[in-house]
PyMOL commands that place a pseudoatom at each C-alpha (Angstrom):
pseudoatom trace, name=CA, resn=UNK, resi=1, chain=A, elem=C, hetatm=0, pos=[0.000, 0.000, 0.000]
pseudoatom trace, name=CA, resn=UNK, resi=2, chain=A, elem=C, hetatm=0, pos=[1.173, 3.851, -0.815]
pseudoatom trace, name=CA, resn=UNK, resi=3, chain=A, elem=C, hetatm=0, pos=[3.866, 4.983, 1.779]
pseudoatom trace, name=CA, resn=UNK, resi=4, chain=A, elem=C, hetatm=0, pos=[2.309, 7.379, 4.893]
pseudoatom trace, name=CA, resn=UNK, resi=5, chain=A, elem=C, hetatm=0, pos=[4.151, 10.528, 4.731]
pseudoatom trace, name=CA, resn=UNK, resi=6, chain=A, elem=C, hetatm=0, pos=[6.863, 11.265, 7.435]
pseudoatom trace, name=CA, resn=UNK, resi=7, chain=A, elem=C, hetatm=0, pos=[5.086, 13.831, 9.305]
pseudoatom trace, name=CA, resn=UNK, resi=8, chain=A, elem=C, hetatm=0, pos=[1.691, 12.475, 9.217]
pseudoatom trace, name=CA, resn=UNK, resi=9, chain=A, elem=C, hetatm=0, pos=[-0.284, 11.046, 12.331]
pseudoatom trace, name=CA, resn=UNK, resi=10, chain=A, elem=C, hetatm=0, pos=[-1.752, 7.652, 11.789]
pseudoatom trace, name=CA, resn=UNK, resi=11, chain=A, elem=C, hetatm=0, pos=[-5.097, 6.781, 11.608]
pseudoatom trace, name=CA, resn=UNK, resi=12, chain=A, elem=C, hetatm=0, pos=[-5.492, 3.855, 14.169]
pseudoatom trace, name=CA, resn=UNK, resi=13, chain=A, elem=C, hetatm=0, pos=[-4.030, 3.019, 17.395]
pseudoatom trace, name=CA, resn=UNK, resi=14, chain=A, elem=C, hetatm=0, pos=[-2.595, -0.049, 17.923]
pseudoatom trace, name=CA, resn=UNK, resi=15, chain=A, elem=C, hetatm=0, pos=[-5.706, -2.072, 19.195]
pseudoatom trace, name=CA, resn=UNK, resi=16, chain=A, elem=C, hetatm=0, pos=[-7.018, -0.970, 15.383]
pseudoatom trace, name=CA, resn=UNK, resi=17, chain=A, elem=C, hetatm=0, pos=[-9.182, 1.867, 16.904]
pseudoatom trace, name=CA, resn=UNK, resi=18, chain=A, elem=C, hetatm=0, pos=[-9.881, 4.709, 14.534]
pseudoatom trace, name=CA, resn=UNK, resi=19, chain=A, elem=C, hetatm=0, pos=[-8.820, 8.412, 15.853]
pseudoatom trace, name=CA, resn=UNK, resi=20, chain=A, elem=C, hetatm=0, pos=[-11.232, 11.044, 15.323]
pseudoatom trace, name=CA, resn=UNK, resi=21, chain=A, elem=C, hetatm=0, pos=[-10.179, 12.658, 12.048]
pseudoatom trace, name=CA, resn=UNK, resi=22, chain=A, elem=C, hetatm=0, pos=[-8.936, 16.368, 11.458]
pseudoatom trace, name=CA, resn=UNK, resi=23, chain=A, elem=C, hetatm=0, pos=[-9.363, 18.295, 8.677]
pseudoatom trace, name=CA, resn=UNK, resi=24, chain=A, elem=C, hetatm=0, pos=[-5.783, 18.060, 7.664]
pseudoatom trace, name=CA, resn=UNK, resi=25, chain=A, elem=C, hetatm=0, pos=[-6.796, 14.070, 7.111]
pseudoatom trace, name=CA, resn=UNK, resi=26, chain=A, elem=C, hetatm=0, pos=[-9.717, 15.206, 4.591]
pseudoatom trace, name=CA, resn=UNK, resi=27, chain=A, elem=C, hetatm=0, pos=[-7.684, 17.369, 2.649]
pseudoatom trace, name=CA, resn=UNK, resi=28, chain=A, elem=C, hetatm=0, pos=[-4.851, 14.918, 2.251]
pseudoatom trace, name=CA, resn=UNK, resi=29, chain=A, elem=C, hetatm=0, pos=[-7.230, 12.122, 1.623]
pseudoatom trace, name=CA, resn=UNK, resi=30, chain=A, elem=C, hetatm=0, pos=[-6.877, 10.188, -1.764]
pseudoatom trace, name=CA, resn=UNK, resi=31, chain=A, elem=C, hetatm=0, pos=[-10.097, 9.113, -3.526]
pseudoatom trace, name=CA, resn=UNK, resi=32, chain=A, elem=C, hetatm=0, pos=[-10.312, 5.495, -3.970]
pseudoatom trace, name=CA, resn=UNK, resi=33, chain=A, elem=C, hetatm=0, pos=[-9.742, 5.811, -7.789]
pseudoatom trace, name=CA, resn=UNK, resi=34, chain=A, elem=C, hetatm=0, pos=[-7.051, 7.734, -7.691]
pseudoatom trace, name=CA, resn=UNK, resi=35, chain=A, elem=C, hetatm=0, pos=[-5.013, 4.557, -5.965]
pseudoatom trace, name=CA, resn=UNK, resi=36, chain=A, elem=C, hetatm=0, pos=[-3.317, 2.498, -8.196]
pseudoatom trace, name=CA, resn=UNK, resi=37, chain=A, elem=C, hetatm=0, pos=[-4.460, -0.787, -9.203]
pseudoatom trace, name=CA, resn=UNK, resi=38, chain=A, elem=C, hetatm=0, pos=[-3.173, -3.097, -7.769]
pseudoatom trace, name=CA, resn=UNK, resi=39, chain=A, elem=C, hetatm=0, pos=[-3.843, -1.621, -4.584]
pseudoatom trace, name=CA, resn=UNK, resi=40, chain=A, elem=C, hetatm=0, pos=[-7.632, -0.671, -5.436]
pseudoatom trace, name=CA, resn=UNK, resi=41, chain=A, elem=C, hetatm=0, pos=[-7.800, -4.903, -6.462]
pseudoatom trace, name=CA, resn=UNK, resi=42, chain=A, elem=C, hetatm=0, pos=[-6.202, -5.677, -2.642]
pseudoatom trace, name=CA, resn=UNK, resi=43, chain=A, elem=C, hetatm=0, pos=[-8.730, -3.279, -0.731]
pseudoatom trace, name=CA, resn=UNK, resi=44, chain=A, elem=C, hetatm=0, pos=[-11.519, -5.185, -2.870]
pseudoatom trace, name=CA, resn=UNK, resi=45, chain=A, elem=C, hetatm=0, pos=[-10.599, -8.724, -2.030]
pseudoatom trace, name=CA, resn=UNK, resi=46, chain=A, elem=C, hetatm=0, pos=[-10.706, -8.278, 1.864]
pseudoatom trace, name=CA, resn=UNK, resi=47, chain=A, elem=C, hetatm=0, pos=[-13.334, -6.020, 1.772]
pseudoatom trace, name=CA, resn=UNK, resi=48, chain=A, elem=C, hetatm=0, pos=[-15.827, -9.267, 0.885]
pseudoatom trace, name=CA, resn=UNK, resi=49, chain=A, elem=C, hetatm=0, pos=[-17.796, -10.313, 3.930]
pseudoatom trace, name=CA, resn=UNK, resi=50, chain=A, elem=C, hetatm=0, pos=[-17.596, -14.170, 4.025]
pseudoatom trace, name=CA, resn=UNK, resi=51, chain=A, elem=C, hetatm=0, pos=[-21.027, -16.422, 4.127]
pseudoatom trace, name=CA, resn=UNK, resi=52, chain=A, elem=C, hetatm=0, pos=[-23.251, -15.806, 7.147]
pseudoatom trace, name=CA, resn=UNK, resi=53, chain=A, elem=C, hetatm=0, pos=[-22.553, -17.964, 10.412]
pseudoatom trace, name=CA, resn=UNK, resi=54, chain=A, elem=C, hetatm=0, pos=[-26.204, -18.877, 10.986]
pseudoatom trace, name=CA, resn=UNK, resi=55, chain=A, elem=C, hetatm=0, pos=[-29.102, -18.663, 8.828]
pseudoatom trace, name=CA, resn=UNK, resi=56, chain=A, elem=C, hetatm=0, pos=[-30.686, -15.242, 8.071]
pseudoatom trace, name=CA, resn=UNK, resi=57, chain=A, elem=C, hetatm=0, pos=[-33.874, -14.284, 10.364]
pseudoatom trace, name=CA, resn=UNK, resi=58, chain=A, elem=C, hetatm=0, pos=[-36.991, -13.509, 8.717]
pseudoatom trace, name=CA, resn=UNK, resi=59, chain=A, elem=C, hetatm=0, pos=[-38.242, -9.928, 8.998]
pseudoatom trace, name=CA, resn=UNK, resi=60, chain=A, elem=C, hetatm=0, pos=[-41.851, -10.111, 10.435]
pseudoatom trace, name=CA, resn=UNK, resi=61, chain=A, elem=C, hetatm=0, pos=[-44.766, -7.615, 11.714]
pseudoatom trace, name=CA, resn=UNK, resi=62, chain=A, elem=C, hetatm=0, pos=[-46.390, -8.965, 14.507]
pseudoatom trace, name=CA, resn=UNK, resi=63, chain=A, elem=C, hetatm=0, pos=[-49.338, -7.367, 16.427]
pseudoatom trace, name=CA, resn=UNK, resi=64, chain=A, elem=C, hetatm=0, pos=[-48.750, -7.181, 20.505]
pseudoatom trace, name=CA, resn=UNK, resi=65, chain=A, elem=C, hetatm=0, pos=[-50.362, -6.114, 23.337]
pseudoatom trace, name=CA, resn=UNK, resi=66, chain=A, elem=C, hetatm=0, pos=[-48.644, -3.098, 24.546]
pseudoatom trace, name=CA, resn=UNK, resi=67, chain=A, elem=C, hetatm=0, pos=[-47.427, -4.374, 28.059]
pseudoatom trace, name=CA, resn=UNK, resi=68, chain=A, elem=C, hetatm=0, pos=[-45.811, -6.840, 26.111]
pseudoatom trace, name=CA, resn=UNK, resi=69, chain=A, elem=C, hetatm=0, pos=[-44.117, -4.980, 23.884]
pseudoatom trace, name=CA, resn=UNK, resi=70, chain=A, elem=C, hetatm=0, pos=[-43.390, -2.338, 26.500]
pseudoatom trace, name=CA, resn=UNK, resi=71, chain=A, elem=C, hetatm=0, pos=[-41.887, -5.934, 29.225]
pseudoatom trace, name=CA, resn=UNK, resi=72, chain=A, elem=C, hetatm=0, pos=[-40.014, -7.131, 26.047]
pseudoatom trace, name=CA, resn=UNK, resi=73, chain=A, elem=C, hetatm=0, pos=[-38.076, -3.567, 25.444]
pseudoatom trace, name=CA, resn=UNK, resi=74, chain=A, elem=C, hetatm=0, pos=[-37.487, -3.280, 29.032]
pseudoatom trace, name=CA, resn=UNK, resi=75, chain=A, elem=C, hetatm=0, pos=[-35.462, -6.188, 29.022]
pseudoatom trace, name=CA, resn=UNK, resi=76, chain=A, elem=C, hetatm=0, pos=[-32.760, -4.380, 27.155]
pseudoatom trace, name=CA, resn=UNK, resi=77, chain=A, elem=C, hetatm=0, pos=[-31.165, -4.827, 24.096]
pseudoatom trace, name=CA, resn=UNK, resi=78, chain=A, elem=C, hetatm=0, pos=[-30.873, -8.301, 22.521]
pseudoatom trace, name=CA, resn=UNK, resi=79, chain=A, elem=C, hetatm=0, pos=[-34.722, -8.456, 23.967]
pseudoatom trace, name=CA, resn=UNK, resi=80, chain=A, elem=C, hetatm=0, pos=[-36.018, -9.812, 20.224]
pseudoatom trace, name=CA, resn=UNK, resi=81, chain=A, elem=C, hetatm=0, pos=[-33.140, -12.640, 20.216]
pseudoatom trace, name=CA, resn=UNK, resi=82, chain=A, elem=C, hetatm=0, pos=[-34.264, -13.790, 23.262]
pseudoatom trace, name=CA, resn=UNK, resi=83, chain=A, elem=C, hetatm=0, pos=[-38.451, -13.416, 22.629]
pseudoatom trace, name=CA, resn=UNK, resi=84, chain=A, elem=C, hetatm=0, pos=[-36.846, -15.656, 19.632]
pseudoatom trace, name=CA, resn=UNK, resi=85, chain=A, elem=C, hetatm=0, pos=[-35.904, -18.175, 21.848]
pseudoatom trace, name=CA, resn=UNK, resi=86, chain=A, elem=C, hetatm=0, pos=[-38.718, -17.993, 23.767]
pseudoatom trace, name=CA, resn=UNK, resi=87, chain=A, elem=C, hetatm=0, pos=[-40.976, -18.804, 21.060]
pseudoatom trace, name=CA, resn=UNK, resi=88, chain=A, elem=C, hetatm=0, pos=[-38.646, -21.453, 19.621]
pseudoatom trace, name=CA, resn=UNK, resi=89, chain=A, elem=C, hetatm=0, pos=[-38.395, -23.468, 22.860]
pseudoatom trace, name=CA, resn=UNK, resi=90, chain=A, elem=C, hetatm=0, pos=[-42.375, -22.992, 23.140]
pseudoatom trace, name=CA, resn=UNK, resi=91, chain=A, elem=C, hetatm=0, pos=[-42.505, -24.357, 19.388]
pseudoatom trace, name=CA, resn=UNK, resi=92, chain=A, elem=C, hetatm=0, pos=[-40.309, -27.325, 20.631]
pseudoatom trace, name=CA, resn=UNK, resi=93, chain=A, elem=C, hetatm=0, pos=[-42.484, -28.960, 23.321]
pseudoatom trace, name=CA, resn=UNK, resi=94, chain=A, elem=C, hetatm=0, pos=[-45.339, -30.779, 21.190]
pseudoatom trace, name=CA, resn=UNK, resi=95, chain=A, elem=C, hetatm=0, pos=[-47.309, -31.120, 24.060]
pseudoatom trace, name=CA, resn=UNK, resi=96, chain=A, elem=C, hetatm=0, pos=[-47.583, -27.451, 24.849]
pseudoatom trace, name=CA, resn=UNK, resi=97, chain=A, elem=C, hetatm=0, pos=[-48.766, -26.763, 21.230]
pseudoatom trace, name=CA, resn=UNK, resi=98, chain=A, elem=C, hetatm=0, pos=[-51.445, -29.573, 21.157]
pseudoatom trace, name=CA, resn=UNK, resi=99, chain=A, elem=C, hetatm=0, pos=[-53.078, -28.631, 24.009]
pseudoatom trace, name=CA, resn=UNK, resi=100, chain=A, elem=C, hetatm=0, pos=[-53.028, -24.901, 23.418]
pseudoatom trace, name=CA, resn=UNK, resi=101, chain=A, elem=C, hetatm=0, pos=[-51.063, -23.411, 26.173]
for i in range(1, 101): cmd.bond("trace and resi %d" % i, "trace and resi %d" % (i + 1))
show_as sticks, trace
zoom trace
């Protein structure tokens, strides 16, 4: 990748952690096409994210009353992965689901 010039301040710390950038950085900022090409292929290749981990979640509307949505949000964040789970392990117990519980 291009040289950093002598004087200049670099951009991450060494945990990878971006500094808040000046205004010096955005005038001595390079457009991406201005790079040459074989660096412009490099920064393309690791830019790819690789194939999800888990299956994708399905996007859904659901109708609920609102002290259950209001108890769900309370919960804190990550509170519609675990009313996930809560429904799945409902959705596992056959017996639950036959008798209408």
């Amino acid at each position: 990748m291009a040289n950093r010039k002598p004087n200049r301040k670099r951009l991450t710390n060494s945990d990878g952690e971006v500094r808040e950038l000046t205004a010096r950085d955005a005038v001595e900022a390079v457009p991406f096409s201005a790079l040459p090409e074989a660096e412009r292929k490099l920064l393309l290749s690791i830019r790819k994210r690789g194939p999800p981990k888990k299956p994708k979640k399905v996007p859904i509307s659901i109708r609920l009353s609102p002290d259950v949505a209001e108890g769900l949000r309370a919960t804190g964040d990550g509170w519609q992965r675990r009313a996930d789970e809560v429904l799945r392990s409902w959705l596992a117990n056959p017996r639950r689901r036959a008798s209408g519980e």
